[in-house]
C-alpha positions as semicolon CSV with decimal commas, in nm:
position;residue;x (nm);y (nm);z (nm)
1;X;11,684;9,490;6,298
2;X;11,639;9,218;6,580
3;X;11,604;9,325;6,937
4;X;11,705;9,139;7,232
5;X;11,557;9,111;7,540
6;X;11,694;9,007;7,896
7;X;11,401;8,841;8,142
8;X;11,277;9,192;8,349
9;X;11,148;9,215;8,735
10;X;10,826;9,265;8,607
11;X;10,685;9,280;8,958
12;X;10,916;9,556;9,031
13;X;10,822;9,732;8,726
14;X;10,494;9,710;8,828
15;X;10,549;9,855;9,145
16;X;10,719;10,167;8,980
17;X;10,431;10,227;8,750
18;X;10,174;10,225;9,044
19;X;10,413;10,415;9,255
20;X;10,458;10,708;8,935
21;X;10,100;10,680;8,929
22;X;10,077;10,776;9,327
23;X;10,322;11,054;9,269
24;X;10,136;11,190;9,000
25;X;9,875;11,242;9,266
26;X;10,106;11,495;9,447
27;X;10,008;11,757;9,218
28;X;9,671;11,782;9,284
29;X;9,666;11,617;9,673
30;X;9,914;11,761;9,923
31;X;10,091;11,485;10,039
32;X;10,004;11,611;10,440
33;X;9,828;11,487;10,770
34;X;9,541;11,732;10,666
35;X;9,458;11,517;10,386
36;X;9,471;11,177;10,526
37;X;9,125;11,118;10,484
38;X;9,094;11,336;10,139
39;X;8,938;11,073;9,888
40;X;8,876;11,004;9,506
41;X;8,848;10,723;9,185
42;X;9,200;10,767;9,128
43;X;9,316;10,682;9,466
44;X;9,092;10,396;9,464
45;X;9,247;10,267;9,165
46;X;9,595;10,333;9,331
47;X;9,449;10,111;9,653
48;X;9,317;9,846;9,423
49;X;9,582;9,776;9,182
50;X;9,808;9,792;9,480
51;X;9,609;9,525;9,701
52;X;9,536;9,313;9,413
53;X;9,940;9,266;9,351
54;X;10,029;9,217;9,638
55;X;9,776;8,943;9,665
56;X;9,999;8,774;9,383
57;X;10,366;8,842;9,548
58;X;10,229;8,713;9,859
59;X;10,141;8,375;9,708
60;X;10,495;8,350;9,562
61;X;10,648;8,475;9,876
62;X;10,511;8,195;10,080
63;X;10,534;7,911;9,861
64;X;10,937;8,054;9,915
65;X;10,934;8,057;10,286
66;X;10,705;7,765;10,352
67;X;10,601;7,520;10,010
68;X;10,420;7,272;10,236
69;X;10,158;7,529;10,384
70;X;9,846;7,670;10,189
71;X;9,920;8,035;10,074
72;X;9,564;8,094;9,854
73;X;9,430;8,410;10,110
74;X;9,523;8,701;10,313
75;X;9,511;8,478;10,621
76;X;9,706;8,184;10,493
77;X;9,948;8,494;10,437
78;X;9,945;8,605;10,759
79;X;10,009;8,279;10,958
80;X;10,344;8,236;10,688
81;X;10,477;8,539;10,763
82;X;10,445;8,583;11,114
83;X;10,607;8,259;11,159
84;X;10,862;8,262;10,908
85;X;10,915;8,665;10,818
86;X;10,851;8,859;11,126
87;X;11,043;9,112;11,017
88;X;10,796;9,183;10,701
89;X;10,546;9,306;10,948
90;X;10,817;9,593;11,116
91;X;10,929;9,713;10,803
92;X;10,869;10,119;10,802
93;X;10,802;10,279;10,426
94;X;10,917;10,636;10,386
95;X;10,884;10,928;10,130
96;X;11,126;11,152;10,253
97;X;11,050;11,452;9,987
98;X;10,710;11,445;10,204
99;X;10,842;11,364;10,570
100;X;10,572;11,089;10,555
101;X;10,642;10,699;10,687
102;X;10,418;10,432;10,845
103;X;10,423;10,089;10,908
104;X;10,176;9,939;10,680
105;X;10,164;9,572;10,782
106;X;10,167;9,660;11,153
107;X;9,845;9,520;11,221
108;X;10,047;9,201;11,165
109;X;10,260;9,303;11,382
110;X;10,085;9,391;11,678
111;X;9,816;9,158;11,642
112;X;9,613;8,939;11,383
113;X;9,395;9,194;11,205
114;X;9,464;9,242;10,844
115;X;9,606;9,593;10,723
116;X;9,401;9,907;10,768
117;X;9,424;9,983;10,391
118;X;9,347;9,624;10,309
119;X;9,018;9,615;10,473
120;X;8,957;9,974;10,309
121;X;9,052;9,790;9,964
122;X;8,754;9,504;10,032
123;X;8,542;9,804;10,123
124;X;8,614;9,971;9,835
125;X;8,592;9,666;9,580
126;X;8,240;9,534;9,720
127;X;8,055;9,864;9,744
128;X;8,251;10,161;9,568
129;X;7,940;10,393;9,627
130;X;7,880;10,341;10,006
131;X;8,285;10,310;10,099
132;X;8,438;10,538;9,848
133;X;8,568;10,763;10,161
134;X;8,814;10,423;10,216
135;X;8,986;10,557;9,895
136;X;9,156;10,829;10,068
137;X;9,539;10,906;10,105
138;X;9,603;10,739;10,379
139;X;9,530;10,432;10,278
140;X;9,630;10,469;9,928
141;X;10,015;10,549;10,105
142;X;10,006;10,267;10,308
143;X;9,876;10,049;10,020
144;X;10,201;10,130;9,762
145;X;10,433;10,170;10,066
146;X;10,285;9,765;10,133
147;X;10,360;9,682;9,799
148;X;10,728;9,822;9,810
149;X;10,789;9,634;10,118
150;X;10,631;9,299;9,987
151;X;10,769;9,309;9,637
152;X;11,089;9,372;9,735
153;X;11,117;9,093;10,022
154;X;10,999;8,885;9,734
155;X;11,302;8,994;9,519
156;X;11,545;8,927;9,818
157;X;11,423;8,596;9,903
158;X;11,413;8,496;9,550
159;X;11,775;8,593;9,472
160;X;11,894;8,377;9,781
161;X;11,686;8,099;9,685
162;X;11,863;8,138;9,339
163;X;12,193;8,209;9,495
164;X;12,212;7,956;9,758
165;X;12,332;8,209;10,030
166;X;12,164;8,517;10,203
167;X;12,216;8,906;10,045
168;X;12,241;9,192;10,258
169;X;11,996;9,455;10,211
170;X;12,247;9,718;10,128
171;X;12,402;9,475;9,810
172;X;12,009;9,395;9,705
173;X;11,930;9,760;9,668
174;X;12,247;9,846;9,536
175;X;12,206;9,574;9,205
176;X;11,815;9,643;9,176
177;X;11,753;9,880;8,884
178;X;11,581;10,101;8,737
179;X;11,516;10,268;9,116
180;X;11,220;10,416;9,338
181;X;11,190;10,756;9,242
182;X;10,951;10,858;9,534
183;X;10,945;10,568;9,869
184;X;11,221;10,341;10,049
185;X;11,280;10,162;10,304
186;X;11,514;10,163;10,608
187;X;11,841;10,408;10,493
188;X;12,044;10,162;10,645
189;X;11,944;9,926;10,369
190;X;12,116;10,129;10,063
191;X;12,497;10,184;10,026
192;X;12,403;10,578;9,991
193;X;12,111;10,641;10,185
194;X;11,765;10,695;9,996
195;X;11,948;10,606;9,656
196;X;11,919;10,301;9,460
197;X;12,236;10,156;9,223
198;X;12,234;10,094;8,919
199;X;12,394;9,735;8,839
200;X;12,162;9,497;8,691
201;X;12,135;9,131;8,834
């Protein structure tokens, strides 16, 4: 028997497998300000495959907000969004099941260093032996909670572009399925706080 497929957000499925992946973690690692700096291969992996796609969303993201500039590199990133998205930079990620939330582009924010985790995911990739302490929860958190932020900005400024008209957050959230299962955003950005509908678009 034939099956039929509908085009997926494969970014956003992407996201939830690293972010099951994180959770997973939680088993082993108490998410808690004692282990900030507790490190290991897996959350290394978590900080790399995180990094890496965001590196990819980025690009699409700012060919979106600005075609005629250069978006190949973190900087080129950086100079887009803190002239066209400002608000990307304020955006806080939460897991409430943990009491834990940061701002993980606030580097941007405040000034024009790159991310804390991002540095710690150069670190990581150029010299795994000598910087494997970079791979530690803190930066893995920040890391996925960067790549929630960023893919789903993506997602938002995507659906206007298709649309031809702006979406509020709360009617974004509420039609993108399957949900989070562990991080969000701002509660003022879902119709129920910390849920996520379940209306495909």
């Amino acid at each position: 028997m034939e099956i039929h497929y509908q085009e997926s957000n494969i970014h956003w499925n992407y996201y939830l497998a690293i972010e099951s992946d994180f959770e997973k973690i939680s088993r082993y690692i108490e998410f808690a300000e004692a282990n900030n700096s507790t490190f290991s291969i897996e959350l290394a992996r978590i900080i790399m495959a995180s990094s890496q796609e965001i590196d990819g969303i980025m690009k699409k993201l700012c060919n979106l907000l600005d075609p005629n500039q250069t978006a190949e590199n973190i900087n080129h990133y950086k100079t887009i969004i803190k002239t066209s998205l400002i608000d990307l930079t304020r955006e806080r990620a939460y897991i409430p099941r943990f009491g834990m939330s940061s701002e993980p582009w606030e580097n941007w924010n405040l000034g024009d260093n790159n991310p804390d985790w991002w540095r710690a995911n150069n670190n990581i990739k150029h010299d795994r032996t000598q910087n494997l302490g970079d791979a530690n929860l803190k930066n893995a958190f920040n890391a996925v909670g960067a790549l929630l932020i960023t893919t789903l900005y993506y997602y938002k400024a995507e659906k206007e572009r298709v649309n031809g008209r702006p979406i509020t957050w709360q009617d974004f959230t509420f039609e993108l399925k399957p949900k989070s299962s562990l991080f969000i955003l701002n509660s003022d950005y879902y119709h129920e706080p910390g849920t996520w509908g379940a209306v495909e678009w």
